[in-house]
VOVEXVEX-780348 format. One record per residue (C-alpha): x, y, z; residue in three letters. Coordinates in steps of 0.001 Angstrom, whole numbers, plus 524288, in hexadecimal, padded with zeros to 5 digits. Example, Ala and Ser with C-alpha at 12.3 -4.5 7.8 and 13.67 -1.06 7.14 Angstrom:
<nodes>
8300C7EE6C81E78ALA;835667FBDC81BE4SER;
</nodes>
This chain:
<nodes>
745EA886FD6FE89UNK;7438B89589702C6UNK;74D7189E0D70A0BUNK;7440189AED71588UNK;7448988CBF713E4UNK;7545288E06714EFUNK;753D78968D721DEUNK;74A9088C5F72792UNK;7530A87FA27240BUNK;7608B888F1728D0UNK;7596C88CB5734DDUNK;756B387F4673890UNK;7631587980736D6UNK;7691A884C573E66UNK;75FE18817F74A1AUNK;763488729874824UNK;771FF875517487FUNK;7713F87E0F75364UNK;76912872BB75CCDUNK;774DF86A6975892UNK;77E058766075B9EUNK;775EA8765776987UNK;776A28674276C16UNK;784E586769768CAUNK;786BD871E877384UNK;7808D86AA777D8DUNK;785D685DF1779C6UNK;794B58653A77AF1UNK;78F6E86C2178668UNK;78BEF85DF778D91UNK;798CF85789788F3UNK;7A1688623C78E3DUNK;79A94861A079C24UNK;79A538521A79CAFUNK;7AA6F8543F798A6UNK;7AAF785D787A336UNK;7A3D4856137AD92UNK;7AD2484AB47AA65UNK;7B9AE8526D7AC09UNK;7B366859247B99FUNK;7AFF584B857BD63UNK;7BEB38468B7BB22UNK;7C4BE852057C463UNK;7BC72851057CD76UNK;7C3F18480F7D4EDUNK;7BE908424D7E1CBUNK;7C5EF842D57EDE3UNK;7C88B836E57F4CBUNK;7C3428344B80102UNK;7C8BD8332480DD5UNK;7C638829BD81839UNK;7CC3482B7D82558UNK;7CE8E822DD82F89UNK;7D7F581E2F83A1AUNK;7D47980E9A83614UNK;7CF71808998287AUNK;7CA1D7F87E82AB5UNK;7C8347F09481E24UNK;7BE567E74181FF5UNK;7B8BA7DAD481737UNK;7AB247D9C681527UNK;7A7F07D18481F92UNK;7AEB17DC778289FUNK;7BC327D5F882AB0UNK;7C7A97DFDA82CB9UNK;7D0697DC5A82182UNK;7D89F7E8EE82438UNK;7DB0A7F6B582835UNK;7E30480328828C7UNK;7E4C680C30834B0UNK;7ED5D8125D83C94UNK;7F8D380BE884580UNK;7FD908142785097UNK;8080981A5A84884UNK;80474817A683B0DUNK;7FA43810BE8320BUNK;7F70C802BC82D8DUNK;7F0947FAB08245FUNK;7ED247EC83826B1UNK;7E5897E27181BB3UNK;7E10E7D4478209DUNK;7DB6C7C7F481C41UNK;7CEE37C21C81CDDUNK;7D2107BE3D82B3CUNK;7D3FF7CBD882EA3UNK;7E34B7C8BD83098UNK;7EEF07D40982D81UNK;7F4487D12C82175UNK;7FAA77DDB281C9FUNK;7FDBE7E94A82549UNK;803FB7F4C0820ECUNK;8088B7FF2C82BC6UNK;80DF480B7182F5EUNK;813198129E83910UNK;81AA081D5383BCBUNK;828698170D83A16UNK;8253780AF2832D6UNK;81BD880524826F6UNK;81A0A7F66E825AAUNK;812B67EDED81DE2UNK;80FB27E0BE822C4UNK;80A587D42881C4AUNK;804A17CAFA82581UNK;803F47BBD1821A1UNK;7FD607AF8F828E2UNK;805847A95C83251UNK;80E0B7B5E58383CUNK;813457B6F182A45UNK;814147C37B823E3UNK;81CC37CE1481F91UNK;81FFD7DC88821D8UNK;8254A7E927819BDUNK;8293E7F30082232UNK;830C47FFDB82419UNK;831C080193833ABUNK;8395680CFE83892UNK;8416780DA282CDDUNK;845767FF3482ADCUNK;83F147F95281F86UNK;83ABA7EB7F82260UNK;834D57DF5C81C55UNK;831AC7D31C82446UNK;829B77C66982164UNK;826037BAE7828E6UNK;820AB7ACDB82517UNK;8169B7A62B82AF3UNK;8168F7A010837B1UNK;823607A6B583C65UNK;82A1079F8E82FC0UNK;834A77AA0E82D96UNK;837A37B7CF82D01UNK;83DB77C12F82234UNK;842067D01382414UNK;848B97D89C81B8AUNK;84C507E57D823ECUNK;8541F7F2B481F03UNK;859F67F9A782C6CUNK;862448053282AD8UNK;86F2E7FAD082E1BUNK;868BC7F2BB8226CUNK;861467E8F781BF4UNK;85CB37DD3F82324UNK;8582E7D12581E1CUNK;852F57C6D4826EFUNK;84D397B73282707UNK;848167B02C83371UNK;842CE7A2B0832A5UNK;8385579CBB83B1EUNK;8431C795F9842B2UNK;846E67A3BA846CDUNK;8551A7A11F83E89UNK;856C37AE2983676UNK;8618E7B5C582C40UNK;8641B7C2A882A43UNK;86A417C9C181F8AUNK;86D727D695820FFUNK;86F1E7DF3482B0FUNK;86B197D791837BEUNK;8657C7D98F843DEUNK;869457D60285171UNK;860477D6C885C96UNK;867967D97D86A76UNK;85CC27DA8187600UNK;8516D7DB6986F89UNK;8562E7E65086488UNK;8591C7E57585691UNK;8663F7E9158517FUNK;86C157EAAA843CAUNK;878D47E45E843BDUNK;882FC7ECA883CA2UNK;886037E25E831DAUNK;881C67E561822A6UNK;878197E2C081A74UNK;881037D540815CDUNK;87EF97D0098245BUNK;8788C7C1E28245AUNK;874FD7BA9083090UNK;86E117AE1B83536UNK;867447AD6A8424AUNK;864257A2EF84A12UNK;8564D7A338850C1UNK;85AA67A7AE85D22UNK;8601F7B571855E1UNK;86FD17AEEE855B2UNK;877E67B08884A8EUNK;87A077A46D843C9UNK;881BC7A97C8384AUNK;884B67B7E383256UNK;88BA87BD5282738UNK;895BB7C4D38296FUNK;896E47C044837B2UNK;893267C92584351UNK;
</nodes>
């Protein structure tokens, strides 16, 4: 081989190398920007969007209300159904009060509720079958049962009602008494 031969061979492999040097650079060059993109793509957040109205209707597919959220005079509420387009949960609030009510079949039903301060939790049965609250009033706790006869207990602090307004009685919290349906004391503990 001639000193010619040698430049010739040395010349092509430096031409070869340097098309690899070249792809290598673009490859690099494509990775870095697809990297990039991906990164960009994960900050750019979007915003969520807002929908404004004074009244939002759920509807089934064969256009039955099944629920809704709107406004109340003083407040806001959300109500969910059944099929036959009957209240079953309602959750409310006002300005002085928040409640959340479960409606049953039959009148029956229950309700959580903080109105003007008083924490509250009340359930009926069916039909009128019976009645159970659990009150906390500034005097104290109240704990009540009525019956469908209208017979009902109270432990607690209890509550008298003279012409047509309610009372707390200044007894404690270890107060017990048994009504008769017509509102008279039948039996309390420690005695009035």
């Amino acid at each position: 081989m001639t000193a010619h031969d040698d430049a010739n061979v040395i010349l092509k492999r430096l031409e070869r190398l340097e098309a690899e040097n070249r792809r290598l650079k673009v490859c690099g060059t494509v990775l870095a920007v697809a990297i990039a993109a991906f990164v960009l793509m994960g900050q750019a957040v979007a915003r969520p969007k807002v929908v404004e109205a004074e009244r939002f209707v759920l509807k089934d597919s064969s256009g039955n209300i099944r629920g809704w959220m709107g406004l109340l005079k003083e407040g806001s509420e959300l109500t969910l159904g059944n099929i036959d387009r009957q209240p079953m949960m309602t959750l409310q609030v006002s300005e002085k009060a928040s409640d959340l009510h479960f409606q049953g079949q039959e009148n029956s039903g229950m309700n959580l509720g903080v109105d003007f301060g008083v924490p509250a939790i009340a359930m009926a049965g069916s039909g009128g079958s019976g009645q159970a609250m659990l009150r906390v009033k500034d005097v104290g706790p109240t704990f009540g049962l009525r019956d469908s006869r209208g017979f009902s207990a109270t432990v607690g602090v209890p509550e008298t009602e003279l012409n047509g307004t309610t009372k707390s009685d200044k007894r404690s919290a270890a107060s017990v008494r048994l009504l008769d349906k017509g509102g008279n004391v039948l039996w309390s503990a420690p005695p009035k």
